[in-house]
C-alpha positions as CSV (number, residue, x, y, z in Angstrom):
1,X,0.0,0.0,0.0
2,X,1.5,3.2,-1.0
3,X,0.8,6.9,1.2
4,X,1.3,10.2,0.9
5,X,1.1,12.2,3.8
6,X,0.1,9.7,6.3
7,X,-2.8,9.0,4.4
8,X,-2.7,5.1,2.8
9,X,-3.7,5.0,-1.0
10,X,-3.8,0.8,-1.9
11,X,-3.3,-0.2,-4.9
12,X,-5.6,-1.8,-7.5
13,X,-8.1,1.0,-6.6
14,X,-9.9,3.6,-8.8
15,X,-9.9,7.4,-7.1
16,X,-12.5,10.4,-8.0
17,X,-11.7,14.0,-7.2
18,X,-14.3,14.0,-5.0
19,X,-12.1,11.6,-2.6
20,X,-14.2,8.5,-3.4
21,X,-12.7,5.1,-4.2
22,X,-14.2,2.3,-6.1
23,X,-13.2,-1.5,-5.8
24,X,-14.1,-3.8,-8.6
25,X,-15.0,-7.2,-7.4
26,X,-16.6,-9.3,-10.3
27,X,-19.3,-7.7,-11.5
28,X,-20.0,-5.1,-8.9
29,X,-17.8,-2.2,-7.4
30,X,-17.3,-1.3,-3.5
31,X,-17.6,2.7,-3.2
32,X,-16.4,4.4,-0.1
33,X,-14.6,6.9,1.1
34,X,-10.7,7.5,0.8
35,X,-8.5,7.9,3.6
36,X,-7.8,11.6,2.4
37,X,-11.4,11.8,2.1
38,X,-12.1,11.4,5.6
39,X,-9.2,13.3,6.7
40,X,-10.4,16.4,5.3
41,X,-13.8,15.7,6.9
42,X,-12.3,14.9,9.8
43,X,-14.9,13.3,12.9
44,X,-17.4,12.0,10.7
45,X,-21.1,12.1,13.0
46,X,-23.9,11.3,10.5
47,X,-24.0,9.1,7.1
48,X,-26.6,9.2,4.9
49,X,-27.2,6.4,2.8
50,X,-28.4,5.5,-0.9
51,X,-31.0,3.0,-0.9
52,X,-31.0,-0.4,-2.1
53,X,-32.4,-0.6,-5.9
54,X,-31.3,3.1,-6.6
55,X,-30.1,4.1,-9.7
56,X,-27.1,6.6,-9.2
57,X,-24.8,8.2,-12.1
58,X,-21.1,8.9,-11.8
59,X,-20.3,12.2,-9.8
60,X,-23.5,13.1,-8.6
61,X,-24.9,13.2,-5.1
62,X,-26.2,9.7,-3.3
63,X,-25.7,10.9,0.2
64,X,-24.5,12.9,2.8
65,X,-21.6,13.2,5.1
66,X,-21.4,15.4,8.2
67,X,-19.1,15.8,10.8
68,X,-18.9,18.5,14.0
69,X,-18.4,21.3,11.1
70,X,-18.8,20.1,7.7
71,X,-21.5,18.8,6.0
72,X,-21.4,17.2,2.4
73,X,-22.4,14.7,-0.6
74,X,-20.9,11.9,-0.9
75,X,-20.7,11.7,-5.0
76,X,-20.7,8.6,-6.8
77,X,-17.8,7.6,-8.4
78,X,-19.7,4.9,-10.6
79,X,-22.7,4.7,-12.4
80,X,-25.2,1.8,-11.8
81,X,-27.8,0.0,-9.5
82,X,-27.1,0.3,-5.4
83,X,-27.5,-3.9,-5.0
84,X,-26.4,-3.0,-0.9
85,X,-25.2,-0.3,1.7
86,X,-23.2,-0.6,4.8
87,X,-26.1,-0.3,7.1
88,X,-23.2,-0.5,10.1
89,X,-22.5,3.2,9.0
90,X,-26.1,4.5,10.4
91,X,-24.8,3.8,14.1
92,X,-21.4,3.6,13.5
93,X,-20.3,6.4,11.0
94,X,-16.8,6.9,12.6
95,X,-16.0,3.5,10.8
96,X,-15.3,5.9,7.9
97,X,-12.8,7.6,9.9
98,X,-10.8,4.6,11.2
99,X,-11.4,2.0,8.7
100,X,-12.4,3.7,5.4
101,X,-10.9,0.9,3.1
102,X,-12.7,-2.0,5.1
103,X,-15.4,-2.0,7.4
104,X,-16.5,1.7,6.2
105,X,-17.1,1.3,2.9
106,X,-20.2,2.9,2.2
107,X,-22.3,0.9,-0.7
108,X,-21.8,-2.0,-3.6
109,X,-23.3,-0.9,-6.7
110,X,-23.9,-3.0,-9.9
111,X,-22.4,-1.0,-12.5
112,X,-24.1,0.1,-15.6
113,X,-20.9,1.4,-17.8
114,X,-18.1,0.2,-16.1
115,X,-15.6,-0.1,-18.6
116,X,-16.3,3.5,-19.6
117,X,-16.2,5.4,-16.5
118,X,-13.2,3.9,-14.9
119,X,-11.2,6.2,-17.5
120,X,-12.9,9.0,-15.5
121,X,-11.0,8.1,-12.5
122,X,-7.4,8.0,-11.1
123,X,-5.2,4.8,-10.5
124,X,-2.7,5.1,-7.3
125,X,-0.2,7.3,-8.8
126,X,-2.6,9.9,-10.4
127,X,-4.5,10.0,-6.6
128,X,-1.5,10.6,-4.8
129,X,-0.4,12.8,-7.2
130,X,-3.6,14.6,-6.7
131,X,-3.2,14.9,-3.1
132,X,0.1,16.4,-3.0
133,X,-1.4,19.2,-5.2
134,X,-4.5,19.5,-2.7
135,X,-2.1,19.8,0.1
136,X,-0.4,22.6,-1.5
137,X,-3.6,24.5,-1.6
138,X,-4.7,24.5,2.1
């Protein structure tokens, strides 16, 4: 697994500007969010979810994400049908602060246009790269 920072980027992941990840498994994805991601939310407080059998589009909004001073969408780095949705995340959203690549993922979506839309996202290198500008910035 690769960092910058101190913030772990694994590899065989896709990344989205908007600091989501997506983690092909067969024929469905795993979206949650990155390590950066909940870094610069910092104590996450409140998920909300997608539901099961929605059908969300790359980039735009299927939930929300709010910590003691932030509040925000969580934008979907895939297109496709939600098949599931880490229900643990209702009572226990700080699993996206301390395990966002494993037990706080956030949903597993069928996708619609895979093949497509993964050349919309980053590999490792181009996410890390990506932070390093961010970081410059704040």
């Amino acid at each position: 697994m690769a960092s910058v920072e101190d913030f772990k980027v694994p590899e065989g992941l896709y990344y989205s500007k908007g600091n989501m990840y997506v983690k092909v498994e067969d024929d469905i994805v795993v979206v949650g969010l990155t390590d950066y991601g909940q870094h610069l939310a910092k104590k996450i407080v409140f998920v909300e979810l997608p539901l099961v059998g929605d059908e969300v589009s790359q980039d735009e909004p299927i939930g929300t994400i709010e910590s003691g001073k932030w509040s925000g969408p969580i934008e979907s780095p895939i297109s496709g049908e939600v098949i599931e949705v880490n229900d643990r995340l209702e009572d226990e959203p700080s699993l996206l602060n301390e395990d966002p690549y494993g037990e706080g993922w956030i949903a597993k979506i069928r996708p619609s246009n895979l093949e497509e839309e993964l050349k919309n996202l980053m590999n490792k290198d181009q996410y890390i790269e990506f932070i390093r500008e961010d970081l410059k910035k704040r």
